[in-house]
N, C-alpha and C positions, 0 to 999 in steps of 0.2 A: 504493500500500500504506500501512496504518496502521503508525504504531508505537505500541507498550505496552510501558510497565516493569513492567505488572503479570501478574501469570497468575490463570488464573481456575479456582476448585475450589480442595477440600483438600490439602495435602500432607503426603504419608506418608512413611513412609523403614522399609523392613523387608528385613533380611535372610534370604533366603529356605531355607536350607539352612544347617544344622551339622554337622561331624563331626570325630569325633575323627585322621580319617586326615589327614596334614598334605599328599596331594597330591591329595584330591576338590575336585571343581569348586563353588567361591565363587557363587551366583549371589545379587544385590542388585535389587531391586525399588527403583525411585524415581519421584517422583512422586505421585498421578498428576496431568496438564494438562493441561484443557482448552483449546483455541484456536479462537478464530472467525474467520468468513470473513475474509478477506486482512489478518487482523492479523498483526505481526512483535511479537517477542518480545526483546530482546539486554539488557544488563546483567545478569544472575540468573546463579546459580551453585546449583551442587548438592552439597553434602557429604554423607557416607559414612562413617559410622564400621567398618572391620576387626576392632577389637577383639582385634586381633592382640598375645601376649602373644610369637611370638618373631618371627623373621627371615620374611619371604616370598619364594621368588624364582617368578614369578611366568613362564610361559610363553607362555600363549595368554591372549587377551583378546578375550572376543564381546561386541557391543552389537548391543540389539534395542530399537531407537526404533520403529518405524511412522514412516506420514507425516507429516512436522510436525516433525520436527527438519533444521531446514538444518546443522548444523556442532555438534561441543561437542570441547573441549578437557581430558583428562585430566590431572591432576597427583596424587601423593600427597605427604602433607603430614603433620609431626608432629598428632595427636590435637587435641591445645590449641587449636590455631589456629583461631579461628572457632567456638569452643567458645558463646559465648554467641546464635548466629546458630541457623534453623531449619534442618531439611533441605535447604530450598529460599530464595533471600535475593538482596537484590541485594545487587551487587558492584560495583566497580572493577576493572573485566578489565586494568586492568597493573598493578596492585596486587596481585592474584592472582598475575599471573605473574613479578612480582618475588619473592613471599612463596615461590611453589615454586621460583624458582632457586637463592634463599640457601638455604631450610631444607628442600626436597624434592626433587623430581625430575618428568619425563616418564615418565608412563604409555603413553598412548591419542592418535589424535588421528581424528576421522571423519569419510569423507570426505562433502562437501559433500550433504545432500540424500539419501544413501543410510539407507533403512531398517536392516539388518542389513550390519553388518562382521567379520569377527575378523582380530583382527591377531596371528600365532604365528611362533617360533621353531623351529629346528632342534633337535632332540633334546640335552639339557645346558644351553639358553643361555636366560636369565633373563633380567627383571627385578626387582634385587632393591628390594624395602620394608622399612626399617628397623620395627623391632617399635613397638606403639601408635603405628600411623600412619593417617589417613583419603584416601579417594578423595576431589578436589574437582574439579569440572570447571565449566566456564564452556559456559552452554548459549545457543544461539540458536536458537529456534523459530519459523517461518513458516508459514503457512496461506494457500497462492494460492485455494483451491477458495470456494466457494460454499455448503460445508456447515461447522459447526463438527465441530472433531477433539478427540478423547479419549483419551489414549494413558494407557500405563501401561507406560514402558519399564522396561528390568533391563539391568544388564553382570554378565559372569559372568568368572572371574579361573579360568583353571587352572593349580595351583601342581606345580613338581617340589620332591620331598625336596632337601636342602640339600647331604646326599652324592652324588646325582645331577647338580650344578649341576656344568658346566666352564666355562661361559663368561657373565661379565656384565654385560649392557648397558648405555652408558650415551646420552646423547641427542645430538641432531644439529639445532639448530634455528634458519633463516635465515629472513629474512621483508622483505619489501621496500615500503616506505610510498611510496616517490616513484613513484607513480603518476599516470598525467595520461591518459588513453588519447584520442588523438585524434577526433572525429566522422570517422563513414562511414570506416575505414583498419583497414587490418592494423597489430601494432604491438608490438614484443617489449622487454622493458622486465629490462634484465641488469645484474647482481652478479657482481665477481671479488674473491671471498675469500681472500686467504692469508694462509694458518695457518703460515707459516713463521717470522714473526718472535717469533708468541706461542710457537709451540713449542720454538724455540732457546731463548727467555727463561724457561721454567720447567725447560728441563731443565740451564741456567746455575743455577738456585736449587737445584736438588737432587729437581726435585717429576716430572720427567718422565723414560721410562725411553730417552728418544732424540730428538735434537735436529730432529728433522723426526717430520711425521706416520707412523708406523708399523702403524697399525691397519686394520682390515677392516669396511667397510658392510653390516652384513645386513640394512636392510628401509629404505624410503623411504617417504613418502607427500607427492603434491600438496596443496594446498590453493588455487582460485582459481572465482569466481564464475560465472554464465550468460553472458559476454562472455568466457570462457576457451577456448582452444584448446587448450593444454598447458602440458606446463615440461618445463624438458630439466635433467638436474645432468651437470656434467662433470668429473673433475678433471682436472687443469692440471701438469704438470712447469716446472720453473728455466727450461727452453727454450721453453716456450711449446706443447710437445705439449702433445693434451687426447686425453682419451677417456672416451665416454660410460658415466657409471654409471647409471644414469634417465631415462624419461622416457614420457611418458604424451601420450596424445590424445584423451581421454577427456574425455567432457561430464557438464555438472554432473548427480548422479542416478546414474552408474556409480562404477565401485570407482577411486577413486585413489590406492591405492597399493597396495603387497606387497610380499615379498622380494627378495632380489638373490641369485640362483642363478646361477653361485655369488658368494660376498662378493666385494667389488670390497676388494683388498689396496691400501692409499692408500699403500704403501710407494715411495718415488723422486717420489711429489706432493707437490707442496707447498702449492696452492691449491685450492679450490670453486668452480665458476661455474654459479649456474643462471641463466634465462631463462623468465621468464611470456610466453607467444604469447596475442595478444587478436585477436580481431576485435569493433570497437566500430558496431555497426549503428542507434545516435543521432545526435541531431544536437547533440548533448552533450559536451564534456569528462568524462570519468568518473575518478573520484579513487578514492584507497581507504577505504574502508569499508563500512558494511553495506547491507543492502538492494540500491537499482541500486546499489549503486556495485561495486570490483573490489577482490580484497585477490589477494598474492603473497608464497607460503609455503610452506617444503618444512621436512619434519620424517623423521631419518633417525635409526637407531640402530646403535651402531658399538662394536667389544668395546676403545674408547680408553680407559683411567685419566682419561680429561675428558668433561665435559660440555662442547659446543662448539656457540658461538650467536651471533646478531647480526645485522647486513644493515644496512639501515634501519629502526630501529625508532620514528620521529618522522614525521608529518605530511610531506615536504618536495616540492618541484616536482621534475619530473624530470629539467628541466634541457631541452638544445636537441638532438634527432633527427637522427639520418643517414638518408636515405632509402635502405635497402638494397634492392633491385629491389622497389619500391612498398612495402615493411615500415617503418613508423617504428619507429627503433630508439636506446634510449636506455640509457645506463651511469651508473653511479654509485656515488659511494666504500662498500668497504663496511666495518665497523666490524667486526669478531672478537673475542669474550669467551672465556671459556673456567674452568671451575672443576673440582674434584676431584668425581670422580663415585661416590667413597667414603666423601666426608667423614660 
């Protein structure tokens, strides 16, 4: 496969629909891109102005890519930001997602390869976006085929009134760089997260409403390449019980992710462990990043007073495998952030 940091065609940016009722459905036209045969597309980002003069909280969210969008990541973000950039622009994808940790939030994230998603809430439960704020998302576009692609995708946002809203979201996002996936082997490559020390220490400051996790997961979603097999999230008690919140078996091209019917209550856990399962069918080491290579990434939204994120988020080796009946299996420290998801 090629790679380009460039995309080819015009880009537009129009917002397709206005109306005065503050819960009709937002729908946003981006683009358009054309891609040619087996070119890959990554660096570029895509902005969004809302034009939002109050509060949104924001329910369901549909994206309609066609073929040609392997992956893109949602964020909203104050207006300003990138204010001098076009609709469409390269970027610095952790620079981006530094810029939405401090100053925004997690929208959207899609999964791998799927033309249409929506990702929706329970009746009340939002996401909310601060007023004059823009969509920005980090796009990577691929084309295996042998024809060139023309897309002209949109995401459409359906908002509830603000009297309606009970409950609101905020993000959940782990992601694991120390990847090495063996040649020719099965190969499960695991993070044990606890949230226990960060949680005791903000709710010692005054900022948290209980010294251990007390909140509820309503939606997950996978994130991992054509070498992926699945991922499992579990959480974890003091004693070492786990029990499964997620997990999927789904190949790259179907839906990876959805709800958690009903919300897994993280009340008596203290820790996260998810697990990327690979079967690596080269005669390669495969690392994480784009194209062949493998990434490992679970993105969840939970009605906590935090934003709560981390794993590995650096380049690193994976370190030395146990052979679990023929599974190379590999752990590693994981790192826990965590911010107000009101600020």
């Amino acid at each position: 496969m090629k790679t380009a940091m460039r995309l080819l065609g015009v880009v537009a940016l129009v917002a397709a629909c206005t109306s005065s009722d503050p819960t009709a459905k937002q729908t946003y036209n981006f683009g358009p891109f054309s891609i040619t045969p087996s070119q890959e597309v990554t660096g570029r980002c895509v902005q969004i102005d809302l034009h939002n003069a109050d509060d949104l909280y924001v329910n369901t969210i549909e994206l309609d890519t066609g073929p040609g969008f392997h992956h893109s990541n949602w964020f909203f973000i104050p207006e300003h930001f990138y204010a001098d950039q076009p609709g469409t622009f390269d970027c610095d994808e952790t620079a981006v997602t530094v810029t939405a940790a401090v100053n925004g939030g997690v929208l959207f994230a899609q999964s791998t390869q799927l033309a249409q998603q929506t990702q929706s809430f329970p009746e009340g439960v939002a996401i909310h976006i601060p007023p004059h704020s823009k969509l920005l998302a980090q796009i990577h576009l691929l084309n295996p085929g042998d024809t060139t692609l023309k897309l002209s995708p949109k995401i459409t946002l359906t908002p509830l009134a603000k009297k309606d809203v009970t409950t609101v979201m905020a993000a959940i996002s782990f992601e694991n760089h120390a990847l090495g996936l063996p040649p020719n082997k099965q190969s499960r490559f695991t993070l044990d997260c606890d949230l226990g020390p960060l949680s005791q220490q903000l709710y010692d400051q005054g900022h948290a409403p209980a010294p251990a996790p007390d909140w509820k997961i309503y939606y997950a979603l996978a994130h991992y390449h054509t070498l992926g097999t699945g991922l499992t999230l579990e959480a974890v008690k003091p004693d070492g019980t786990a029990t499964q919140v997620f997990t999927t078996s789904n190949r790259v091209g179907d839906s990876l992710g959805g709800p958690i019917d009903p919300q897994f209550d993280m009340t008596g856990y203290s820790r996260l462990r998810f697990s990327c399962d690979y079967y690596n069918n080269t005669a390669d080491v495969v690392p994480w990043g784009v194209g062949t290579k493998e990434m490992c990434v679970f993105l969840a939204f939970s009605d906590s007073k935090f934003n709560w994120g981390g794993g590995v988020t650096t380049d690193q080796p994976p370190g030395d495998p146990t052979d679990v009946n023929g599974v190379m299996s590999y752990s590693h420290t994981c790192q826990v952030l965590a911010n107000d998801a009101a600020r």
